[in-house]
N, C-alpha and C positions, 0 to 999 in steps of 0.2 A: 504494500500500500504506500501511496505516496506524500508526503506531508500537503495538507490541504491549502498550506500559503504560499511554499519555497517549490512544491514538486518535488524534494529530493525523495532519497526513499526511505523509508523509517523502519527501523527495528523495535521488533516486541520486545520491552524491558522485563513484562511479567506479566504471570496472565493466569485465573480462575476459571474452573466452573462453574459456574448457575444454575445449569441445569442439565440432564444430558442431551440436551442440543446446543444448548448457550452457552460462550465464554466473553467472560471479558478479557480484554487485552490493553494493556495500559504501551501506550508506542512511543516513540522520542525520535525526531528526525536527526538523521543524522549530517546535516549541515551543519557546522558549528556556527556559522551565522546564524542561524533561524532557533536553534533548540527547541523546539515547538515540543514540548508533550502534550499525549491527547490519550482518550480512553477511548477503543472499539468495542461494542458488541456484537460479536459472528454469532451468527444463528442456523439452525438447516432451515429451509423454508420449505421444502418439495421434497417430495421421492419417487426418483426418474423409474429407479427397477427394486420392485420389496424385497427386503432382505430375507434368505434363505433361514437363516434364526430367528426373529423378530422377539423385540423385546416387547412381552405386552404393555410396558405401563409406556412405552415412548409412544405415542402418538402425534404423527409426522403427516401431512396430507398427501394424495397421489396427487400429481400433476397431472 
């Protein structure tokens, strides 16, 4: 992902689960001009092909 002001590219400093689809991700670009840290939340949103095991309690939409 790219820093949202400089464009450079940012590395994940640390990063949680939420949930098991969600994490946060806390990122810091690495320009040293810009420093910018920032917080992302990835999420699944869709599921292209159901998984062979399925977890019951994950509920995931089909797309």
């Amino acid at each position: 992902m790219k820093c949202p002001h400089c464009k450079s590219k940012t590395t994940i400093r640390s990063s949680e689960e939420l949930s098991p689809i969600t994490r946060k991700q806390y990122r810091q670009c690495t320009n040293i001009y810009c420093c910018h840290s920032f917080v992302v939340l990835q999420s699944v949103s869709l599921t292209i092909v159901p998984s062979a095991i399925p977890d019951p309690t994950v509920k995931i939409p089909l797309s």
